[in-house]
C-alpha positions as CSV (number, residue, x, y, z in Angstrom):
1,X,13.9,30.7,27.2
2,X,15.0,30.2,23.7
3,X,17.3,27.5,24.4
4,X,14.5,25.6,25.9
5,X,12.6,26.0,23.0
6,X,15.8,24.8,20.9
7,X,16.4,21.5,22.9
8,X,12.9,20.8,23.2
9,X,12.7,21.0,19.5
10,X,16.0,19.0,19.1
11,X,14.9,16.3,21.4
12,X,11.8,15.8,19.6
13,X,13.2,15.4,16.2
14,X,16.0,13.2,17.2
15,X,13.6,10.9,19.4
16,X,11.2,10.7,15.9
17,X,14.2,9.6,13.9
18,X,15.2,7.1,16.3
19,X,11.9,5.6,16.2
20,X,11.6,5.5,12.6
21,X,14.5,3.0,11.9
22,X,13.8,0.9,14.3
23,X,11.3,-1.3,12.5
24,X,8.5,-2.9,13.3
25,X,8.7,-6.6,13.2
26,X,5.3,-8.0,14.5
27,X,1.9,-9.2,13.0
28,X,1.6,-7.2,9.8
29,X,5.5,-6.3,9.6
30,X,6.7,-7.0,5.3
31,X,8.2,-10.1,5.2
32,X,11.6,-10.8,3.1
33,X,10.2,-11.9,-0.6
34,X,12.0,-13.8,-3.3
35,X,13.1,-12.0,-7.0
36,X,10.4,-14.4,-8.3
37,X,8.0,-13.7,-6.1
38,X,8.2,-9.9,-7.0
39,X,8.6,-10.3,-10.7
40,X,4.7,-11.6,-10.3
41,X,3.5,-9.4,-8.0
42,X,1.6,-6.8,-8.7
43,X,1.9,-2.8,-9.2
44,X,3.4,-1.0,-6.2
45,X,3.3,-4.1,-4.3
46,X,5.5,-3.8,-0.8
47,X,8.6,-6.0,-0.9
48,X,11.6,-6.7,1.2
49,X,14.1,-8.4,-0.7
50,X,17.8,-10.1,0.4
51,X,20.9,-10.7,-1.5
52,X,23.3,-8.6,-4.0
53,X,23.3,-6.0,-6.0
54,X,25.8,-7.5,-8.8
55,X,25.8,-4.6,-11.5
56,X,25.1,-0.7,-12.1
57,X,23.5,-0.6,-15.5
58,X,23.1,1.8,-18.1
59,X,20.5,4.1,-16.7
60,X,21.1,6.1,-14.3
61,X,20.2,5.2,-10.5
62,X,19.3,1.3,-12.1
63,X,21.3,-1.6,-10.9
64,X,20.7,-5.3,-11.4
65,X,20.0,-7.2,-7.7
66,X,20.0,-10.9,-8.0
67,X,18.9,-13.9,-5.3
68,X,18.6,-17.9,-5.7
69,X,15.6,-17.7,-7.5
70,X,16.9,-15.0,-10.7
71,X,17.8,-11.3,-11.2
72,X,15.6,-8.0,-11.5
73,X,16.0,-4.5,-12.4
74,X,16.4,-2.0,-9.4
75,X,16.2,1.3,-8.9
76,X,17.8,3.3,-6.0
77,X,18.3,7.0,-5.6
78,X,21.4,8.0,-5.0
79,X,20.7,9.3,-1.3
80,X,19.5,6.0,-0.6
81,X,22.8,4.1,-1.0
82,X,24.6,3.5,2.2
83,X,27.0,5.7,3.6
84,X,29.7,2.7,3.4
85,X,31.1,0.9,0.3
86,X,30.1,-2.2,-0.9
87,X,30.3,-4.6,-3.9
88,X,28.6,-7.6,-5.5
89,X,29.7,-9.5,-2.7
90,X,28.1,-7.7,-0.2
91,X,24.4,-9.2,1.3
92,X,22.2,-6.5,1.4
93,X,18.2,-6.1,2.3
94,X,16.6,-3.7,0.0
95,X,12.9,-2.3,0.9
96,X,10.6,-0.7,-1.5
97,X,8.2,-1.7,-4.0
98,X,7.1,-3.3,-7.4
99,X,6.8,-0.9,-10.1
100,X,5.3,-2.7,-13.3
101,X,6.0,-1.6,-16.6
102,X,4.1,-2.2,-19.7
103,X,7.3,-4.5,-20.8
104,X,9.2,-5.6,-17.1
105,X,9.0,-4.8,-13.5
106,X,11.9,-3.7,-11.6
107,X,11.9,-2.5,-7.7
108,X,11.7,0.9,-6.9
109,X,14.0,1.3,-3.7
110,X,13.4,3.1,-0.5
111,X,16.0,1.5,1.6
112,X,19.0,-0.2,1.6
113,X,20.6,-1.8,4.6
114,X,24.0,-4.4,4.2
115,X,23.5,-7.3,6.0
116,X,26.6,-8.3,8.3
């Protein structure tokens, strides 16, 4: 009887996870967003943004991520970094949002998936 209990329980977590990477990608779904575009968007704005993270700067958890259109601050928790290596060469789509300082903005990181 307990062991049904256990898999049932198992089962439903693992089914939930699943689900939650997938991604939705219909009407509604965040669409990939430019450095420029979120450097004048607002407060806690939801971006998507694609292409490297060139530098680890001073602060802890910061890094600078740069595109075609310029470079801005980002910050990503160190659980949130991907289980594999990567460099500045590496194309990756970070997910998160604008946070807005009283001096800059940078990107406040919830996900971070390298782009084959």
């Amino acid at each position: 009887m307990k062991a049904a209990y256990l898999t049932l329980l198992l089962t439903s977590l693992f089914s939930t996870a699943t689900l939650a990477g997938a991604g939705y990608t219909g009407p509604g779904a965040q669409s990939v967003v430019t450095v420029a575009t979120a450097q004048a968007a607002s407060d806690d704005t939801p971006v998507v943004l694609q292409g490297h993270i060139t530098n680890r700067l001073k602060d802890h958890e910061k890094y600078e991520f740069k595109d075609n259109t310029g470079t801005i601050a980002v910050e990503i928790d160190d659980e949130d970094l991907p289980p594999v290596p990567f460099d500045d060469k590496t194309l990756v789509k970070l997910t998160g949002e604008v946070d807005k300082g009283l001096m800059s903005r940078e990107i406040d990181v919830d996900r971070v998936e390298i782009i084959n």
